[in-house]
C-alpha positions as CSV (number, residue, x, y, z in Angstrom):
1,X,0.0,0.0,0.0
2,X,1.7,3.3,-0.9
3,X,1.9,5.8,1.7
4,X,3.2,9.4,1.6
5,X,6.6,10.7,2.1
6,X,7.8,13.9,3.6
7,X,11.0,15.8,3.3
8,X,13.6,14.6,5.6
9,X,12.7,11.0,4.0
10,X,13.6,12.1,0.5
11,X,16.5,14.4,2.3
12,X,18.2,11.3,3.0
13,X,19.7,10.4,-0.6
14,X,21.1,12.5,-3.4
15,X,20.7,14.7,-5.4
16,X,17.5,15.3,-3.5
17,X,19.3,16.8,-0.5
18,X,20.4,19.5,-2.7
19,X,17.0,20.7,-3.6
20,X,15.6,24.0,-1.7
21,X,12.9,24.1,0.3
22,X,10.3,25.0,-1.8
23,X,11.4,22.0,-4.2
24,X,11.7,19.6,-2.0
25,X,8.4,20.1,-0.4
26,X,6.7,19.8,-3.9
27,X,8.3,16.5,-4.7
28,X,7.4,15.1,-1.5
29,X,3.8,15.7,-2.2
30,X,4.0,13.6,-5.4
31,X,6.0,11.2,-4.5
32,X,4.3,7.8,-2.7
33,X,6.7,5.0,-0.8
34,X,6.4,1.5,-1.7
35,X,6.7,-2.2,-1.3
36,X,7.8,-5.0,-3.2
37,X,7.9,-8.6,-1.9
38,X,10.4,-11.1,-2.2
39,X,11.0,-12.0,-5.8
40,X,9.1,-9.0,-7.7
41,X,10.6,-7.0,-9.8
42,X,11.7,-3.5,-9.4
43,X,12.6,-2.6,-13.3
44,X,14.2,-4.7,-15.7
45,X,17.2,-4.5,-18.7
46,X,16.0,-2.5,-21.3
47,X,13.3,-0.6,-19.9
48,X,13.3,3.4,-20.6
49,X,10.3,4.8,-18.3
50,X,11.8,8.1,-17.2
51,X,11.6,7.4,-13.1
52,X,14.5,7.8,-10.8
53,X,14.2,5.0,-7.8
54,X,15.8,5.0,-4.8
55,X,16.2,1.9,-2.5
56,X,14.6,2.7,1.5
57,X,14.9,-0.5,2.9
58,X,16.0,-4.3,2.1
59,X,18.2,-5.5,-0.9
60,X,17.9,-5.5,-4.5
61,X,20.0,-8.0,-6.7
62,X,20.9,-6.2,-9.8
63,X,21.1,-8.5,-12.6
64,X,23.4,-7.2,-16.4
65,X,22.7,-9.3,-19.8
66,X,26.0,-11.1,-19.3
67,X,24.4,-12.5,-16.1
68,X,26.7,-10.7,-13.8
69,X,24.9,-10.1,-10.3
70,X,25.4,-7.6,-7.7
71,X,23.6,-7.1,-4.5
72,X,22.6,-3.4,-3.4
73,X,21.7,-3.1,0.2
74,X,19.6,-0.1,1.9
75,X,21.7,2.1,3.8
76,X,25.3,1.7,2.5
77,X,26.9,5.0,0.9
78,X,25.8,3.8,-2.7
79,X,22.6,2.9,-2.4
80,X,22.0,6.5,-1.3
81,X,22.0,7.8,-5.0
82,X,19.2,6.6,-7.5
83,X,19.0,2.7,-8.2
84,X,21.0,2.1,-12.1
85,X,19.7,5.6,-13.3
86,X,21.1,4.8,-16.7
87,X,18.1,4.4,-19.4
88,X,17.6,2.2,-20.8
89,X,18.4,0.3,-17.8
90,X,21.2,-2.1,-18.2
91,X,20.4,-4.5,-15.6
92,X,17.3,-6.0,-14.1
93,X,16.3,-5.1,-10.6
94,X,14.6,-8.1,-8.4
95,X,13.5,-8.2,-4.4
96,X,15.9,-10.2,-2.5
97,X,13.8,-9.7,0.6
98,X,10.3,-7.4,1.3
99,X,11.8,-4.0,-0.1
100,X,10.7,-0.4,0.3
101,X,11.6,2.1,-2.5
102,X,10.5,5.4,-4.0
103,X,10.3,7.1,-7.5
104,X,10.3,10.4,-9.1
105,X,9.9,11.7,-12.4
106,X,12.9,12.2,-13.9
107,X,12.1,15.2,-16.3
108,X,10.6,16.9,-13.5
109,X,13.5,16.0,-11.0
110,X,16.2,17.4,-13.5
111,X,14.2,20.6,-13.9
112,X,14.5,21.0,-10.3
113,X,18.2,20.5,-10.2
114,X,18.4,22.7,-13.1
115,X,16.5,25.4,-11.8
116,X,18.5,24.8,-7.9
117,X,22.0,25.5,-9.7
118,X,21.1,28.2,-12.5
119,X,18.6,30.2,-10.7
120,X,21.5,33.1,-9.0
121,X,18.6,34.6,-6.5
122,X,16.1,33.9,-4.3
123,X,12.4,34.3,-4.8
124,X,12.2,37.3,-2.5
125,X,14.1,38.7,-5.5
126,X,11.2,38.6,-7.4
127,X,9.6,42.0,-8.5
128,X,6.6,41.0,-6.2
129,X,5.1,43.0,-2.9
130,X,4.8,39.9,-0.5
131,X,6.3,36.3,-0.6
132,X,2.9,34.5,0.4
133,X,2.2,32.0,-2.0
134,X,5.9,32.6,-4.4
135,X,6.9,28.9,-3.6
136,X,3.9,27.9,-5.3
137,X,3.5,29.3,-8.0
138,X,6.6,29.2,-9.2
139,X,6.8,25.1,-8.0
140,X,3.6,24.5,-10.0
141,X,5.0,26.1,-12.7
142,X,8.3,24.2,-12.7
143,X,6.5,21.1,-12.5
144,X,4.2,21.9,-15.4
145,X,5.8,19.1,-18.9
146,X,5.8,22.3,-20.6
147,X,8.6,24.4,-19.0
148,X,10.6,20.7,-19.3
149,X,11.1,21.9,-23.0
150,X,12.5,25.3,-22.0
151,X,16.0,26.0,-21.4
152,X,17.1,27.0,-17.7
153,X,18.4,30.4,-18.5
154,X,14.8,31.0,-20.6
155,X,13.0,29.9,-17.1
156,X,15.5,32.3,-15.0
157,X,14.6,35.2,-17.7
158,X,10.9,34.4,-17.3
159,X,10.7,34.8,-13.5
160,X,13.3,37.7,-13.4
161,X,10.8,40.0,-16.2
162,X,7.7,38.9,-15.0
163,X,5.5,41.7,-12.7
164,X,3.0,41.5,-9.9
165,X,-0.2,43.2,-10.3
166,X,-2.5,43.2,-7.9
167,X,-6.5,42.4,-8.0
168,X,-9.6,43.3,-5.6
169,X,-12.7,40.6,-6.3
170,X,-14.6,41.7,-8.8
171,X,-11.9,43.3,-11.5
172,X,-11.4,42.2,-14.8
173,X,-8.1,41.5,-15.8
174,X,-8.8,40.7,-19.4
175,X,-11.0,41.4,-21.8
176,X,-12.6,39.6,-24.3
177,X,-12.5,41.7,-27.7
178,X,-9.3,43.7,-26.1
179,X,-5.6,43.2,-27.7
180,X,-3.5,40.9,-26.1
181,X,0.0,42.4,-24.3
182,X,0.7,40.0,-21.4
183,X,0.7,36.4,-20.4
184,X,-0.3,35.7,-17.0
185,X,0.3,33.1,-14.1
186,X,-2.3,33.3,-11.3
187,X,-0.6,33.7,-8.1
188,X,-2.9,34.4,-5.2
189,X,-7.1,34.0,-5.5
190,X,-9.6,32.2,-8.2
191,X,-10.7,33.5,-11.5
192,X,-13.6,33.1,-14.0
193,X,-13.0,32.2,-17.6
194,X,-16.0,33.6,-19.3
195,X,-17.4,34.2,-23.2
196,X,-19.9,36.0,-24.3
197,X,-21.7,34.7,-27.7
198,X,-24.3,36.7,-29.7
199,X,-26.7,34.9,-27.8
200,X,-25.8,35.1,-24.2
201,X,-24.0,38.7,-23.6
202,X,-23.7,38.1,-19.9
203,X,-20.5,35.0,-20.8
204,X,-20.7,31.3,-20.6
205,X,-18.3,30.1,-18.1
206,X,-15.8,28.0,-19.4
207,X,-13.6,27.5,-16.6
208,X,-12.2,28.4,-13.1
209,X,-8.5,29.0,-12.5
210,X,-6.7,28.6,-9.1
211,X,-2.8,29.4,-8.1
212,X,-0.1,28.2,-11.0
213,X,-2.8,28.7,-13.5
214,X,-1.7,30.2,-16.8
215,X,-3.8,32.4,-19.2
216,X,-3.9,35.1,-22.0
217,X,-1.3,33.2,-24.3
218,X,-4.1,32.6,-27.1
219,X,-4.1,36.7,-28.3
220,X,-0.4,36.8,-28.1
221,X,0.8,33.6,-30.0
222,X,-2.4,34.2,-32.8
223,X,-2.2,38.1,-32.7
224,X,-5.7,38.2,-32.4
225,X,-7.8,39.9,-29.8
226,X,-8.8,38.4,-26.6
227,X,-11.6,35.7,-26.6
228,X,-12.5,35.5,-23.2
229,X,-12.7,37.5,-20.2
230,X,-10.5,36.8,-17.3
231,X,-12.5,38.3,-13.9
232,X,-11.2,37.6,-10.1
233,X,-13.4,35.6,-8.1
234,X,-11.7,36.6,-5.1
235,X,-8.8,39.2,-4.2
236,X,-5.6,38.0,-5.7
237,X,-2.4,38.6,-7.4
238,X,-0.9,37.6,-11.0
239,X,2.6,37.6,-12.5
240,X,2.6,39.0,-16.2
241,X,5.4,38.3,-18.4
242,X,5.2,40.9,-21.7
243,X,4.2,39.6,-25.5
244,X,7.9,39.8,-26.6
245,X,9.5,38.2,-23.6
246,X,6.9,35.9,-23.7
247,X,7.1,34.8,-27.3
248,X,10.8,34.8,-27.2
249,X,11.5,33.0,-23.8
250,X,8.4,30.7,-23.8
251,X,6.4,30.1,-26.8
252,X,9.5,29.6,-29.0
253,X,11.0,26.9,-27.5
254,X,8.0,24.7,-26.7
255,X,6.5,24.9,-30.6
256,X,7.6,21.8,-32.8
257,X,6.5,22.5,-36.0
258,X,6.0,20.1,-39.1
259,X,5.2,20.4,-42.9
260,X,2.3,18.8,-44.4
261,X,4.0,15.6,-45.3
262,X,5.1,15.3,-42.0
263,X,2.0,15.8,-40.2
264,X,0.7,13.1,-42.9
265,X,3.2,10.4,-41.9
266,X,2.8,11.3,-38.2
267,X,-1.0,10.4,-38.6
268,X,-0.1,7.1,-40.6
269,X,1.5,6.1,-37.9
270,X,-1.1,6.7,-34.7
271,X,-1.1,10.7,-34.5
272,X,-4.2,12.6,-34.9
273,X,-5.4,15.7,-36.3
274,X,-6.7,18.4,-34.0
275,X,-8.6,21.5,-36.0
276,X,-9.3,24.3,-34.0
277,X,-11.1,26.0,-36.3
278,X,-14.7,27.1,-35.8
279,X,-17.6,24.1,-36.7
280,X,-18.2,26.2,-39.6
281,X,-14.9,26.2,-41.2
282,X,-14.3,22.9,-40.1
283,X,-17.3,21.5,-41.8
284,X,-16.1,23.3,-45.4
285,X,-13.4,21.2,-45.3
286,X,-10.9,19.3,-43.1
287,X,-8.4,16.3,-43.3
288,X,-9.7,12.8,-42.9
289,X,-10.8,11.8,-39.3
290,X,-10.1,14.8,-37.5
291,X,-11.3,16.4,-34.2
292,X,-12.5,19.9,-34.0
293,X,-12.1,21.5,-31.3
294,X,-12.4,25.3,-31.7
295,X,-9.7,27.6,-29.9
296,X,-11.7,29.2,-27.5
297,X,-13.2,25.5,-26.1
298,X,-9.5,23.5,-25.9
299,X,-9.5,24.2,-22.1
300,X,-12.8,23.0,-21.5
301,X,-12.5,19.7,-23.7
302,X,-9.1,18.6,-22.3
303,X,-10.6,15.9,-21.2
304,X,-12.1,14.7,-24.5
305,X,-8.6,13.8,-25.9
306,X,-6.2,11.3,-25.2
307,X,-3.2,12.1,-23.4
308,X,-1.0,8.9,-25.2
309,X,-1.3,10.3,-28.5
310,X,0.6,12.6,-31.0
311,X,-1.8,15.3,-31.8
312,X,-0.8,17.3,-35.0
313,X,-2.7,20.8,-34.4
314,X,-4.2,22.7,-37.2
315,X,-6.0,25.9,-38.1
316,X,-6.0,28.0,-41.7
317,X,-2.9,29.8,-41.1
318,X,-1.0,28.1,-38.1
319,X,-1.8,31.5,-35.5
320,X,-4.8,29.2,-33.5
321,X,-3.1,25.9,-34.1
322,X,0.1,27.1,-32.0
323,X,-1.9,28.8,-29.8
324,X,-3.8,25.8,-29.2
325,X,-0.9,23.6,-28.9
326,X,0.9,26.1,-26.5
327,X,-1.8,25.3,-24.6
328,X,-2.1,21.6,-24.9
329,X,2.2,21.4,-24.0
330,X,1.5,23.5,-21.1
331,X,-1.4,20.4,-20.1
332,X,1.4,17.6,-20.6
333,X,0.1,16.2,-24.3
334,X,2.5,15.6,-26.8
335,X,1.8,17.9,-29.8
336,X,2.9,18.9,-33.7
337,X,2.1,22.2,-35.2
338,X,1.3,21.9,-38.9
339,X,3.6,24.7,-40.3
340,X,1.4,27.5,-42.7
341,X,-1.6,26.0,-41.9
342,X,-4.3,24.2,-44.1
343,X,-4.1,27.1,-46.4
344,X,-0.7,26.2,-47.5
345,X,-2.6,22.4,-48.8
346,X,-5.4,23.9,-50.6
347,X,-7.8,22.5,-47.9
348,X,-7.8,25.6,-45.7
C-alpha cells in the first residue's frame, strides 16, 4: 500500500538533499513510498520509463545481460543515489527480501536540479510586494511538462521579467474583444473564464483558475484579440510576463513545427489531427478523421482527448493551431504544429 513521504525522508539520498525548500516540499507531495515482496521485480534490462528510484529498505539483486549479479543493500553510501539511473536500464532489478523504495519523475526531478543551480537569486528577488504563496506558483509552474522543454536560462529570464499586479474581487483583468500584451500566471485568489456569444451577452463560463494557472497566451501567440474575459473571483495577485519576452522565452521553444508531409506520416502512424477552427470552417473542409475542437473550447474539452497520443494541431494559417498547442504542451500532451496551416494544402 503506498503511503506518503515527507522531506527529511527524500532528504536522506542524493541529489535530492540538494534541492531547496520550496522543491523539495513539492516533490514530497507527489511522491508515494512503496513495497515489493520477495521475488518482484523492481525494473528490468531494457526498460526506458523516465523514473529515478531509490532503494529505503531491504536488498535489491541487480542483474546485467551477461548475467553478472550484484547485491545493493539499503543504507550503505551507494545505495544513497538513485538505483542504475542509466536508461535504458542495463540491468534487471529483483526483491531479495520485502523491499521499500521510492520514484520520481525524472524530467521533473532534472528541472528542479536545473533550476537549484542556474537560478542566481532567491524568490524574495522577485519584482513582487509579498512572498505569500511565491513557492507555489513558481513550483507549480516548474513542475508543469511544458517548462521541461524550455532552457534554464529561458525559465530564470521568465521569473526575473515577470510583474506582480494586484487584484480586488470583482476586476477584470482581461478582456474579451481587447488586444493581447501579457501572459499571465495566477498567483494568489480564483478567477472566471467567461465568453460571451451573440446569444448570451452576460459570458458562458468556461472554466475556473486557481494558483499556477496560466492564461492570455491565445491573443499573443495568434495576434488576435482576446476571446475571453478573465474576472477575479476573489482578491488575488498575477505575474505578467510581456508579448515579446513571452514569445521569445516561452512560446518559441515549446512549438515543434511540421510540414504537411510530415503531419501526414505522423497520422499514418497513430497521431491525430486536431482542427481548431470554428464548426463552420471545419465543416467546409478538413483532413480525414479529424477532431474539431475550436480555440476558444481546448481548455474545457481537455478531457475529451487522449493524453497517449501525438496530436498534429491545425487551423488555416497556423496562428490558432500554436496557440492551441501552447496550450495543450502546457497540459502535458505531446503535440505537432502543422507549419502554414491548411491554407498552405489547398484544404484551408
Amino acid at each position: 500500500m503506498p503511503t506518503n513521504v515527507d522531506t527529511a525522508y527524500l532528504r536522506r539520498f542524493t541529489p535530492l538533499r540538494s534541492l531547496k525548500r520550496e522543491n523539495i516540499s513539492a516533490l514530497a507531495k507527489k511522491t508515494e513510498a512503496r513495497v515489493l515482496s520477495s521475488g518482484e521485480t523492481l525494473f528490468k534490462e531494457g526498460d526506458s520509463e523516465k523514473r529515478t528510484y531509490y532503494l529505503v529498505s531491504g536488498i535489491l539483486e541487480l542483474k546485467d545481460q551477461d548475467g553478472n549479479i550484484k547485491s545493493l543493500t539499503a543504507g550503505n553510501e551507494e545505495a544513497m543515489g538513485p538505483v542504475s539511473p542509466m536508461l535504458p536500464r542495463r540491468c534487471t532489478a529483483t526483491a531479495i527480501n520485502e523491499v521499500e523504495y521510492f520514484s520520481v519523475d525524472t524530467d521533473l526531478l532534472d528541472v528542479m536540479l536545473t533550476w537549484d543551480q542556474t537560478g542566481t537569486y532567491e524568490v524574495s528577488d522577485l519584482q513582487t510586494e509579498s512572498n505569500d504563496g511565491a513557492d507555489d506558483w513558481m513550483t507549480t509552474l516548474l513542475q508543469t511538462k511544458a517548462f521541461h522543454r524550455i532552457p534554464p536560462a529561458n525559465i530564470q529570464a521568465i521569473f526575473i521579467r515577470m510583474q506582480q499586479v494586484n487584484f480586488n474581487a470583482g476586476d477584470v483583468v482581461i478582456k474579451q474583444g481587447d488586444d493581447g500584451d501579457y501572459f499571465y500566471v495566477l498567483t494568489k485568489g480564483r478567477c472566471n473564464v467567461t465568453r460571451e456569444t451573440p446569444l448570451n451577452k452576460e459570458g458562458i463560463k468556461l472554466a475556473e483558475l486557481d494558483v499556477g494557472d496560466t492564461f492570455g497566451e491565445e491573443a499573443l501567440i495568434s495576434e488576435c484579440t482576446r476571446n475571453a474575459t478573465i474576472t477575479m473571483i476573489t482578491d488575488g495577485s498575477v505575474m505578467r510576463l510581456g508579448k515579446d519576452d513571452f514569445n521569445t522565452l516561452m512560446n518559441e521553444p515549446m512549438l515543434d513545427w511540421v510540414d504537411y508531409q510530415e503531419a501526414k506520416d505522423l497520422v499514418a502512424n497513430g497521431a491525430r489531427w486536431l482542427d481548431v477552427r470554428l464548426p463552420s470552417e471545419f465543416e467546409m473542409s478538413h483532413e480525414p478523421d479529424a477532431t474539431n475542437i475550436p480555440l476558444y473550447f481546448i481548455r474545457l474539452k481537455l478531457n475529451a482527448l487522449d493524453t497517449n497520443v501525438t496530436h498534429v494541431v491545425c487551423c488555416d494559417t497556423g496562428r490558432r493551431s500554436s496557440a492551441g498547442a501552447f496550450i495543450l504542451n502546457e497540459r502535458g500532451f505531446t503535440t505537432k504544429v502543422l507549419k502554414g496551416g491548411l491554407n498552405m494544402t489547398g484544404l484551408g
